[in-house]
N, C-alpha and C positions, 0 to 999 in steps of 0.2 A: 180292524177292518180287513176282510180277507175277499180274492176274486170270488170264491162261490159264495158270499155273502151278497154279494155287488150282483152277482146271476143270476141269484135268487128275487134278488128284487125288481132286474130286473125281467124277469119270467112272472109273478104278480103284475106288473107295470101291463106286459103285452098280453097276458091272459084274463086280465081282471078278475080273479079267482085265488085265493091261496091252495085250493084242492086241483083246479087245471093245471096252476103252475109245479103245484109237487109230481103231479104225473109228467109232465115236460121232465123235471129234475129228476126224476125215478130216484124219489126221497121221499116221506112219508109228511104227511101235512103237519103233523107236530114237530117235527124236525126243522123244517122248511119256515116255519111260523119261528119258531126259537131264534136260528142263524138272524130273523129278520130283527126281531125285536133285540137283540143284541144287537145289532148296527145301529139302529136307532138309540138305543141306550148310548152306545159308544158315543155318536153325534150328537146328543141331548135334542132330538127334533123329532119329533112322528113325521114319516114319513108318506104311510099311505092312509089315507083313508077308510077304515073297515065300516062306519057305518053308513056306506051306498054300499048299492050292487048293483052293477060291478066295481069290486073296489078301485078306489081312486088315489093316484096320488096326491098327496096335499103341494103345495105352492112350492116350498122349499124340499120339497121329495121331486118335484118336477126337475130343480137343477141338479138335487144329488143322481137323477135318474140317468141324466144328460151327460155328467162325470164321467160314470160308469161305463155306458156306452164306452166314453171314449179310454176309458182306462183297460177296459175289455179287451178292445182293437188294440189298442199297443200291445197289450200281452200277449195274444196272438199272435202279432208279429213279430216279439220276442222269441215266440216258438220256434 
């Protein structure tokens, strides 16, 4: 698991898009897609929901989302 892994997701989470959010990430949507689904792999969970639109987090993507957030902010303030 890595922070632009955790970014990326959540930039999907707040964009409900994997194409808005790769533009956010100035990363390309197969790139941005891959980091994601390697996280998920990593945590054995799907995370978002691709079959709505706008995609959605699934239940347990809702708390890994909430982590994140907070794992973000500390690293920041590690900066």
């Amino acid at each position: 698991m890595t922070i632009i892994q955790l970014e990326y997701l959540l930039a999907v989470a707040n964009c409900g898009s994997f194409s808005k959010a790769s533009e956010v990430c100035f990363v390309t949507q197969p790139s941005l897609s891959m980091q994601i689904k390697n996280l998920e792999e990593e945590l054995g969970v799907t995370l978002l929901d691709r079959t709505k639109k706008p995609v959605v987090p699934t239940q347990v993507g809702m708390l890994v989302i909430e982590k994140a957030r907070e794992a973000i902010l500390a690293y920041n303030n590690v900066k």
